[in-house]
C-alpha positions as a Markdown table, in Angstrom:
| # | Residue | x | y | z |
|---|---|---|---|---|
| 1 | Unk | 116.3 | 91.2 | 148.7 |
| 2 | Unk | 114.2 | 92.8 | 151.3 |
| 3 | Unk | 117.4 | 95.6 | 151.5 |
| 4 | Unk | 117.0 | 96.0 | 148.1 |
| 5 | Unk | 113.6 | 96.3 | 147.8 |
| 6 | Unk | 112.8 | 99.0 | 150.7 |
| 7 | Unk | 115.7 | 100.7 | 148.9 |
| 8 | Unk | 113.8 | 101.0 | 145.7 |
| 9 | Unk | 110.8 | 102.1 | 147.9 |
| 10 | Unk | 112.6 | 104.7 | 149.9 |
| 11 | Unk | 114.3 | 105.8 | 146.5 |
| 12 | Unk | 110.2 | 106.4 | 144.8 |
| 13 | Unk | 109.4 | 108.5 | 148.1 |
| 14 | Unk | 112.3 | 111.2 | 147.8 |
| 15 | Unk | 111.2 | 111.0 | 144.3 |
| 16 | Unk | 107.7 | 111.8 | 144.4 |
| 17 | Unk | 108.6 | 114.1 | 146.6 |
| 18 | Unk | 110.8 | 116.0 | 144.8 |
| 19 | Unk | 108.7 | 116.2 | 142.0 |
| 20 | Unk | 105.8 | 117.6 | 144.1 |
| 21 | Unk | 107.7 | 120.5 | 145.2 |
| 22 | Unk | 109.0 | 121.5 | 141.9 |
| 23 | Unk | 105.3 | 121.1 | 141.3 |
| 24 | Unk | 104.6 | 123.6 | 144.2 |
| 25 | Unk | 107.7 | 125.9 | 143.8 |
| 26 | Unk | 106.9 | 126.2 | 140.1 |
| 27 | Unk | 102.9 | 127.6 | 141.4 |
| 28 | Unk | 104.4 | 129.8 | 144.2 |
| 29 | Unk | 107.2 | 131.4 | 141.5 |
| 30 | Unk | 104.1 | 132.1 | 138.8 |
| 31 | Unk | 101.6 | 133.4 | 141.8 |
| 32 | Unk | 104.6 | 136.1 | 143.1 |
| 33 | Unk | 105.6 | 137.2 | 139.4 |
| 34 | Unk | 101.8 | 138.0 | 138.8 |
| 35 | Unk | 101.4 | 139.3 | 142.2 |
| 36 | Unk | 104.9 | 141.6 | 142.1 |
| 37 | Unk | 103.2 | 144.2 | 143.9 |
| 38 | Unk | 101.0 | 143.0 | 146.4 |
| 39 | Unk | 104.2 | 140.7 | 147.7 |
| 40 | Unk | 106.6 | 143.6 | 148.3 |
| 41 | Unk | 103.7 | 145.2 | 150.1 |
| 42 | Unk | 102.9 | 142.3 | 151.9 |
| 43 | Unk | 106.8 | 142.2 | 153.2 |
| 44 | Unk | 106.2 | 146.1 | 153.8 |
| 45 | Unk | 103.8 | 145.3 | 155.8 |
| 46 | Unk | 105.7 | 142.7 | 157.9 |
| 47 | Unk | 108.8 | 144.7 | 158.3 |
| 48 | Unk | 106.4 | 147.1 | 160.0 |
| 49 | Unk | 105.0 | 144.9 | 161.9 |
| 50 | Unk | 106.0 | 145.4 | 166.1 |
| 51 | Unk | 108.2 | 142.9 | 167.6 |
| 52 | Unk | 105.9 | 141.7 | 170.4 |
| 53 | Unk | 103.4 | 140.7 | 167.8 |
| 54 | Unk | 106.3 | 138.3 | 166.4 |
| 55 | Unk | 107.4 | 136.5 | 169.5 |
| 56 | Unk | 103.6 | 136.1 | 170.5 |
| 57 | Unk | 102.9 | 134.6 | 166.9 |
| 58 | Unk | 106.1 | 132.2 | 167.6 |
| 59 | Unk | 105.2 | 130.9 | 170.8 |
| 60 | Unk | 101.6 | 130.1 | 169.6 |
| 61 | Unk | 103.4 | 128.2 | 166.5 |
| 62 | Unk | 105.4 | 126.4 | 169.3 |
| 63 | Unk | 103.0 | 125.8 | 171.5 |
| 64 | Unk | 101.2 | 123.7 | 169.2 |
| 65 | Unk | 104.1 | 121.3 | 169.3 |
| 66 | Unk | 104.2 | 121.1 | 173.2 |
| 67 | Unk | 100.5 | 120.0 | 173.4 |
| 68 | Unk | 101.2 | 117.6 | 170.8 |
| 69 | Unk | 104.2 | 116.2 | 172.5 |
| 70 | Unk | 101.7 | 116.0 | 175.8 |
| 71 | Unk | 99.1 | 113.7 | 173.6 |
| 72 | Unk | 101.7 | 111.4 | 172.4 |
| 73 | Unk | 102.9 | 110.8 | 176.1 |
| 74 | Unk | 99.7 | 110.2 | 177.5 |
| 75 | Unk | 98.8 | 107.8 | 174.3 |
| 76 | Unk | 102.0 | 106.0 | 174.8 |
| 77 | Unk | 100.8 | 105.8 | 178.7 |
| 78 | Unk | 98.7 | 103.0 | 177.6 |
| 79 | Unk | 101.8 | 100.5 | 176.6 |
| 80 | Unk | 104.8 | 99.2 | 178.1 |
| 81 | Unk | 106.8 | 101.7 | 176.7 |
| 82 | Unk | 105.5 | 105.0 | 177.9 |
| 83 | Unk | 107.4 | 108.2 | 175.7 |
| 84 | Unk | 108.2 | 110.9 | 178.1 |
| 85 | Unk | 106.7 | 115.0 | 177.1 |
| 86 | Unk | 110.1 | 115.6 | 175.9 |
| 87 | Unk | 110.3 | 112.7 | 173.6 |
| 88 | Unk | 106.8 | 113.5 | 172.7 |
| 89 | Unk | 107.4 | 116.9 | 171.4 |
| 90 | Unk | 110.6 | 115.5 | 169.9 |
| 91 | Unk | 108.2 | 113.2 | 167.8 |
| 92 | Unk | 106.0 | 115.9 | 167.0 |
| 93 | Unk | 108.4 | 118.0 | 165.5 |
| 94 | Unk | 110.4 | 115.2 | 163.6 |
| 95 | Unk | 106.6 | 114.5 | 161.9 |
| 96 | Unk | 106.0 | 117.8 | 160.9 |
| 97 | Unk | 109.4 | 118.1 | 159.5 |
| 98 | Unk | 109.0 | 114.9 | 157.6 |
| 99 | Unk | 105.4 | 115.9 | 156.6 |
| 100 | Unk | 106.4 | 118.8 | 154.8 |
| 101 | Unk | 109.8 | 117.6 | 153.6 |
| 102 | Unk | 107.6 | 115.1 | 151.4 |
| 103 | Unk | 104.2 | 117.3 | 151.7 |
| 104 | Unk | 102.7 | 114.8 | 153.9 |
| 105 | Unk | 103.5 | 111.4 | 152.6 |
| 106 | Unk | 106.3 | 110.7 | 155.7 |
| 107 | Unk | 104.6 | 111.9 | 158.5 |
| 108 | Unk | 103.0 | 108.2 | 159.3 |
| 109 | Unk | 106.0 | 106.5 | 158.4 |
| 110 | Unk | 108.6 | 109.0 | 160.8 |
| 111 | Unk | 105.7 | 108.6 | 163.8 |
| 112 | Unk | 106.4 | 105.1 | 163.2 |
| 113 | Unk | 110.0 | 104.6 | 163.1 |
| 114 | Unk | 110.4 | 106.9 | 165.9 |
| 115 | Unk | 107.8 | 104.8 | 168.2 |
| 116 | Unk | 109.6 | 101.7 | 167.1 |
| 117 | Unk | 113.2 | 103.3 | 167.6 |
| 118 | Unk | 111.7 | 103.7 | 171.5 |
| 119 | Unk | 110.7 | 100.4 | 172.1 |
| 120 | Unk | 106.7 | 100.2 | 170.9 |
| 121 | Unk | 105.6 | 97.3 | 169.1 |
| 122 | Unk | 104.5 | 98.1 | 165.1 |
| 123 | Unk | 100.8 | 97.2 | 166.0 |
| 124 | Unk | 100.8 | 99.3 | 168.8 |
| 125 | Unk | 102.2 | 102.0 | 167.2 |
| 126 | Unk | 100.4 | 101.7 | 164.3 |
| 127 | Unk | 97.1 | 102.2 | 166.1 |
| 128 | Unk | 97.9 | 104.6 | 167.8 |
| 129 | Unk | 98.9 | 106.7 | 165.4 |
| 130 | Unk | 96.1 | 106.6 | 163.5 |
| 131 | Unk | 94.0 | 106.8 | 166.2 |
| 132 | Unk | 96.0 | 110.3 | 166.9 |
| 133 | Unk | 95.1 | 111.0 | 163.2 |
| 134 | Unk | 91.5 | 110.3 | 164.0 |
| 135 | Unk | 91.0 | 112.8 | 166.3 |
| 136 | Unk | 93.1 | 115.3 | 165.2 |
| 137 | Unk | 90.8 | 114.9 | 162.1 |
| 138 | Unk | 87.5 | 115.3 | 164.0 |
| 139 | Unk | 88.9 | 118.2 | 165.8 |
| 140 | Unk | 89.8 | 120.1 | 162.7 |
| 141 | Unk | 86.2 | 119.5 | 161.6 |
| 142 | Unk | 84.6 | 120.5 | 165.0 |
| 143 | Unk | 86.4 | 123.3 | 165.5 |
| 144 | Unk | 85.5 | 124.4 | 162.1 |
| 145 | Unk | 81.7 | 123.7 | 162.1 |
| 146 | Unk | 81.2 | 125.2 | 165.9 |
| 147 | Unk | 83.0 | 128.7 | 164.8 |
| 148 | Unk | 81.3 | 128.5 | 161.5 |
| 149 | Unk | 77.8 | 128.6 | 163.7 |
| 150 | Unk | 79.2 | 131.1 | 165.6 |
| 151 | Unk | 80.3 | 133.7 | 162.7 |
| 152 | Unk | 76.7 | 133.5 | 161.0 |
| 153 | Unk | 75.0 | 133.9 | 164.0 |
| 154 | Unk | 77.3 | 137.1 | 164.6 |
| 155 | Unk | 76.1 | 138.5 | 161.9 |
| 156 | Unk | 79.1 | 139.9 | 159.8 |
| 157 | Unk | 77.8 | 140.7 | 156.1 |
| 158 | Unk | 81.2 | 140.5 | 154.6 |
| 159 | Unk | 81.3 | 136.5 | 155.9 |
| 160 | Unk | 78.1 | 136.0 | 154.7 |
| 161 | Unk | 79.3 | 136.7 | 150.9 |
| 162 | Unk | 80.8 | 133.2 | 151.1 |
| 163 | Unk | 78.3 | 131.1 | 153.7 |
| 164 | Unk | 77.5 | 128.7 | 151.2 |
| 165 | Unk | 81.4 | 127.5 | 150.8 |
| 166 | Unk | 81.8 | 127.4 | 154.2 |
| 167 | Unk | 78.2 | 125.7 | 155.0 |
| 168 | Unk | 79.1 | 123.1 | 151.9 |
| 169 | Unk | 82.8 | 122.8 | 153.8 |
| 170 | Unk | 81.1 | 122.2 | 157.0 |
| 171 | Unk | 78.6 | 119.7 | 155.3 |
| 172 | Unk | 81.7 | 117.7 | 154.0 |
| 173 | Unk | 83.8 | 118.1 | 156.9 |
| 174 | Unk | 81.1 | 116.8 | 159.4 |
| 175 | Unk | 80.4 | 113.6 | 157.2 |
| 176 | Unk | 84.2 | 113.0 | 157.5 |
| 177 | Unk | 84.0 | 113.1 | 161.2 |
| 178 | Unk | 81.0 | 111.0 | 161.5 |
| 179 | Unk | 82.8 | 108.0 | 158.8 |
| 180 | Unk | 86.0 | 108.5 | 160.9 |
| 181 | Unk | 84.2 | 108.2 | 164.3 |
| 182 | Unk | 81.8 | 104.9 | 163.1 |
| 183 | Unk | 85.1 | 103.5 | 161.9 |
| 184 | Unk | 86.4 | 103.9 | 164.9 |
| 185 | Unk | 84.2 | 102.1 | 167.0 |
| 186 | Unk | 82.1 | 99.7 | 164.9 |
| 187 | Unk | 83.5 | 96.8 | 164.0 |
| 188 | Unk | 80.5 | 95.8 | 162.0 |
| 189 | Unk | 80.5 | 99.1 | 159.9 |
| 190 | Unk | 84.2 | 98.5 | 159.3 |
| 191 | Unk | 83.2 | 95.0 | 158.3 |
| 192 | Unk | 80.7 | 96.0 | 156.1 |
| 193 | Unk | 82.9 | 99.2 | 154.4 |
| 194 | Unk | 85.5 | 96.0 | 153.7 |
| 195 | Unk | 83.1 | 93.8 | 152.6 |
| 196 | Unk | 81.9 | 96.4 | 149.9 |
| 197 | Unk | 85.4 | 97.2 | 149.1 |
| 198 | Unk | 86.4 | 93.9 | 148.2 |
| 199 | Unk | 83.6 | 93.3 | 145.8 |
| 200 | Unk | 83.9 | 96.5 | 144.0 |
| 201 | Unk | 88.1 | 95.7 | 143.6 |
| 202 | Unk | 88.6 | 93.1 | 141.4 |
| 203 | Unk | 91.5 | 90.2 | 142.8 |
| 204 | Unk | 93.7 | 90.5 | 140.1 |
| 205 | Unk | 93.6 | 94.3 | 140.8 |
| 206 | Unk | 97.1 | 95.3 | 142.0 |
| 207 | Unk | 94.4 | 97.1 | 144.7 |
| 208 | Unk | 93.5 | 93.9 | 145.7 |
| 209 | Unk | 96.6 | 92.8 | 148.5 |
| 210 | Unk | 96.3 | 96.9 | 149.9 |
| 211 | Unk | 92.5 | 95.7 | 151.4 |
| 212 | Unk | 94.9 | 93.4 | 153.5 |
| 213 | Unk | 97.1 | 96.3 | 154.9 |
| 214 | Unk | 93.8 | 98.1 | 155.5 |
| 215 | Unk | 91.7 | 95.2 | 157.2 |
| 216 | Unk | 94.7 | 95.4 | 159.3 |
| 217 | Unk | 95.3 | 99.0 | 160.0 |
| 218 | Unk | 91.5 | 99.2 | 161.1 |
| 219 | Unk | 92.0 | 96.5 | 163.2 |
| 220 | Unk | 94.8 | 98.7 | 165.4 |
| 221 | Unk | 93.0 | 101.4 | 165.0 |
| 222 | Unk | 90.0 | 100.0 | 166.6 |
| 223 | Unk | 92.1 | 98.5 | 169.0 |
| 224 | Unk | 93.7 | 102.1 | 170.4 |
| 225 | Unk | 90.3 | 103.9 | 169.7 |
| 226 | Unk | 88.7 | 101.5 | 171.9 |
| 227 | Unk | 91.3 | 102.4 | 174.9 |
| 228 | Unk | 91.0 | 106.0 | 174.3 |
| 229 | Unk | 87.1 | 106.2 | 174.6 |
| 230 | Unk | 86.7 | 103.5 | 177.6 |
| 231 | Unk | 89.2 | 105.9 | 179.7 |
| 232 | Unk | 87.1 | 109.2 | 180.1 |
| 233 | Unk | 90.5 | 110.9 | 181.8 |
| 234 | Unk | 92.4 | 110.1 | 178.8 |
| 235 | Unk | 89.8 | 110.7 | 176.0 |
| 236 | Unk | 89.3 | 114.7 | 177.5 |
| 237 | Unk | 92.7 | 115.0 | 177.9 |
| 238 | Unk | 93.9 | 114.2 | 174.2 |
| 239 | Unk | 90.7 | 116.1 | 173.0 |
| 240 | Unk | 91.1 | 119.2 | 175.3 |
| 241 | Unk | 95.3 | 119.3 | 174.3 |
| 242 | Unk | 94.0 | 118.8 | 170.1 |
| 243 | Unk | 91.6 | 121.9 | 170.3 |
| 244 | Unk | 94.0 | 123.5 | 172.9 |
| 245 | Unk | 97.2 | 123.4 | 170.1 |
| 246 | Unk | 94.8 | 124.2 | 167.0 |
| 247 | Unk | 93.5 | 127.5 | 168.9 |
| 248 | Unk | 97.1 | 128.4 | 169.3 |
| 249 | Unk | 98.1 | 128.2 | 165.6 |
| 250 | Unk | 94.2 | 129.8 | 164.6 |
| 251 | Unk | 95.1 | 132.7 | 166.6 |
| 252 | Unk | 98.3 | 133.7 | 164.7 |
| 253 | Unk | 96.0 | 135.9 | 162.3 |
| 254 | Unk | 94.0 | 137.2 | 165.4 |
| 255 | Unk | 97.8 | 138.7 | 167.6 |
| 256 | Unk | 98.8 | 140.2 | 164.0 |
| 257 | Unk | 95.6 | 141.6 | 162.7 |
| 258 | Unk | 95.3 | 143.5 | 166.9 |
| 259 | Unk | 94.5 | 146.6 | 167.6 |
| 260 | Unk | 95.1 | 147.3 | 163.7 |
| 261 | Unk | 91.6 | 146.8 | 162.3 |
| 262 | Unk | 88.6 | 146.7 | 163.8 |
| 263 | Unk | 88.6 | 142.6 | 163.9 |
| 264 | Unk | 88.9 | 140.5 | 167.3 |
| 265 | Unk | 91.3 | 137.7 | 167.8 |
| 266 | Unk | 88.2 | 135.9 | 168.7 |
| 267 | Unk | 86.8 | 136.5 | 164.9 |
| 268 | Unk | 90.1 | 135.4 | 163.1 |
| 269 | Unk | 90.8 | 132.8 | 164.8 |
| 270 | Unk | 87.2 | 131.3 | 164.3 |
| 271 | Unk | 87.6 | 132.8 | 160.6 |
| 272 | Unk | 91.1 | 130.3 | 160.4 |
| 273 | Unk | 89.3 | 127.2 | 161.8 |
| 274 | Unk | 86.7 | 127.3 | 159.2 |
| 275 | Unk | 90.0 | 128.2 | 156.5 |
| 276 | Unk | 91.3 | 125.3 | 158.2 |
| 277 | Unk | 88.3 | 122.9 | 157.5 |
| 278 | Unk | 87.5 | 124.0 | 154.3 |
| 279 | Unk | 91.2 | 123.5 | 153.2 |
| 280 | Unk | 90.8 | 120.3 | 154.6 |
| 281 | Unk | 88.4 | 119.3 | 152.2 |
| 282 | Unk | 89.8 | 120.0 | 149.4 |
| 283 | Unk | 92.5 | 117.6 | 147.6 |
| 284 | Unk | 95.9 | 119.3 | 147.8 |
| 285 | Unk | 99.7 | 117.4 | 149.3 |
| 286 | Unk | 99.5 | 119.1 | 152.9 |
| 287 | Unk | 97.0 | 121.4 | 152.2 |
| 288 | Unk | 99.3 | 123.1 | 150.6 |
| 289 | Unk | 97.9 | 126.3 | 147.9 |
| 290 | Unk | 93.9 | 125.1 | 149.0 |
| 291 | Unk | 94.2 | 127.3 | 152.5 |
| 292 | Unk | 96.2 | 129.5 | 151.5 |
| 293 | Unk | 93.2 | 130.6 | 148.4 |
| 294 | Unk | 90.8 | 129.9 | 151.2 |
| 295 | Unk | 92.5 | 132.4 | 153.5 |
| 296 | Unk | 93.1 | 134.9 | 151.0 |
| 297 | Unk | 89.3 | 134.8 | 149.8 |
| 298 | Unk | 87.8 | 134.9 | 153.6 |
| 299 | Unk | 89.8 | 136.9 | 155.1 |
| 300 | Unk | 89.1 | 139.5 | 152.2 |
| 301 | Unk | 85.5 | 140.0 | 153.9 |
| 302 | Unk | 86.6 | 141.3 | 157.1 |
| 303 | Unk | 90.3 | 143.0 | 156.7 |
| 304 | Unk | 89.9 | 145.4 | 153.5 |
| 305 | Unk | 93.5 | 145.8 | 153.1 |
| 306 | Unk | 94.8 | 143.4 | 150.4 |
| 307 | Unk | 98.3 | 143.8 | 151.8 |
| 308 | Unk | 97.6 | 143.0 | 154.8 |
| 309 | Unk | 95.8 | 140.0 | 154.3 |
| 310 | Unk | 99.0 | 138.3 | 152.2 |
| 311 | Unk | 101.4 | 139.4 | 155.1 |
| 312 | Unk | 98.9 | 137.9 | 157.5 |
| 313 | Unk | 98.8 | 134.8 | 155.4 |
| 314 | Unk | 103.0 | 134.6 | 155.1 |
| 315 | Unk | 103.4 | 134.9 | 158.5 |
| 316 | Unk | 101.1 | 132.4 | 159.5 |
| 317 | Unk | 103.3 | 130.2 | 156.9 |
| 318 | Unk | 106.0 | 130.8 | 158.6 |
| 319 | Unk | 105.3 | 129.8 | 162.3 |
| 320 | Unk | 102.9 | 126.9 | 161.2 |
| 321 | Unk | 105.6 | 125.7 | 158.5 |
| 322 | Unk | 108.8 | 126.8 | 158.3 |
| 323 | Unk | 110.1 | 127.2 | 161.7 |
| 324 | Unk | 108.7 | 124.0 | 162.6 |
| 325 | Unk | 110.4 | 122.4 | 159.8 |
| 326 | Unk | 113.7 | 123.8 | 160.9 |
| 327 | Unk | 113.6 | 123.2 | 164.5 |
| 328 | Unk | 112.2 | 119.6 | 162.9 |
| 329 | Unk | 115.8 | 118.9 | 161.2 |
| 330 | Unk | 117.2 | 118.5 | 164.2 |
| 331 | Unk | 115.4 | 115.4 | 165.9 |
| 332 | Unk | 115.4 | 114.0 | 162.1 |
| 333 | Unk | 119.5 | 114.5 | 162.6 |
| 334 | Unk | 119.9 | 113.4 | 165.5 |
| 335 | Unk | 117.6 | 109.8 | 165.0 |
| 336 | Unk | 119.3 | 109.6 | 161.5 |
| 337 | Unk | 122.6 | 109.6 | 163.7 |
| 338 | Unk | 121.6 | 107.2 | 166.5 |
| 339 | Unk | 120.2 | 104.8 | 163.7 |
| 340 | Unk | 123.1 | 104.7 | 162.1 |
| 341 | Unk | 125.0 | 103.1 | 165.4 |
């Protein structure tokens, strides 16, 4: 029964899934026939584009994935079953593969199985990851409110034509931050949040048993925060390695903008946290289409070149997305084969 029934489940995922990137295939095919042009000169642009540029922008891609292999071994450091770097970065790249193989839905569940597969208890796991998620989140929003600071008080006119999204981004993302952190460490806000929740759902709401699964969730959460923040060595390390592997991918734009136009890695990659952070705001599966409008529109006020501003976007697609997703297949082969033993 319980077979059949996580069947069924499994079955809905690949689904939903499906149907979201027919969804999202069906946007990209109507945004390149309008935009005929400016892709072939976008894929001008790249062909043109020197080799050294390339293999820098692919390490950085990479990189991100080392650092967050390093954050999931020193996380796991704190229960019996510690995962070595290796299986670390193993992890990271089976979720990201997951993550955009259902546009984010699967990246829990895979960071999950795979900690289970190695020998960590559900709970454990549980709150670890989202304690992983938790800071990633914050991180995203710091690193996109400090470099927002930073580009006003630079002084660039062209970013100033859009200060008010990013300041109303900023706003958002910062509230976010400060919800996720009090959740974190406050049992009596989290007590109070499920206390209102419960009186605004009504019990025979099929919403009703999910308060359960949350209660629980924040419970582990809690838990693992609680550990991170009491050790000092293990809180900087996890938050130096998450703003460490977001400057690597926020510099992609920076290496292939160089010595091109008269923009500074520096200024991109600030410009791509605060793309980053706005995007995050904004209600899309993975992100997907609300940074890639955000980048397009931002980066417009610094790099006048249209065409370079879509080949800047693709190729930061392609070594935040789609080479991670195929170096990802691999690990999701090679569990799919041991679980099958």
């Amino acid at each position: 029964m319980d077979d059949t029934h996580q069947s069924d489940k499994n079955q809905k995922m690949v689904l939903k899934s499906i149907a979201k990137w027919l969804v999202i295939f069906a946007l990209i095919a109507f945004v390149c026939y309008k935009n005929q042009n400016l892709m072939q000169e976008a894929l001008e642009e790249i062909q043109i584009t020197p080799v050294w540029k390339l293999v820098v922008c692919l390490l950085l891609g990479n990189l991100y994935f080392i650092a967050e292999g390093c954050i999931i071994s020193e996380m796991t450091n704190t229960c019996d079953h510690r995962l070595s770097v290796w299986q670390g970065i193993t992890c990271a790249y089976l979720c990201t593969f997951f993550r955009i193989a259902t546009l984010g839905s699967g990246t829990g569940v895979a960071q999950l199985y795979y900690y289970n597969l190695n020998g960590i208890r559900v709970s454990t796991a549980t709150g670890m990851s989202l304690a992983q998620y938790t800071f990633q989140k914050i991180t995203i929003g710091l690193f996109g409110v400090v470099s927002f600071l930073l580009l006003i008080l630079s002084g660039h006119s062209g970013i100033r034509k859009y200060a008010w999204y990013m300041f109303a981004g900023a706003v958002v993302i910062s509230l976010i931050c400060l919800f996720l952190f009090i959740l974190t460490v406050s049992k009596k806000f989290s007590d109070l949040i499920m206390k209102l929740a419960r009186k605004l759902v009504k019990q025979k709401s099929r919403l009703y048993p999910l308060l359960d699964k949350a209660q629980v969730s924040i419970d582990y959460l809690q838990e693992q925060g609680r550990i991170v923040w009491k050790d000092k060595r293990l809180f900087l390390t996890v938050v130096g390695l998450d703003f460490f592997k977001f400057a690597c991918w926020y510099a992609i734009p920076g290496i292939f903008f160089a010595g091109s136009y008269s923009v500074t890695v520096a200024t991109c990659l600030g410009l791509t946290a605060v793309c980053n952070m706005v995007g995050c705001v904004m209600l899309a599966p993975s992100g997907v289409g609300t940074l890639d409008f955000v980048f397009a529109l931002f980066f417009a006020c610094v790099i006048p070149d249209g065409d370079a501003v879509a080949a800047a976007l693709v190729i930061y697609r392609l070594f935040t997305w789609i080479v991670p997703f195929v170096i990802g297949l691999v690990p999701a082969l090679a569990v799919r084969k041991k679980d099958a033993k």
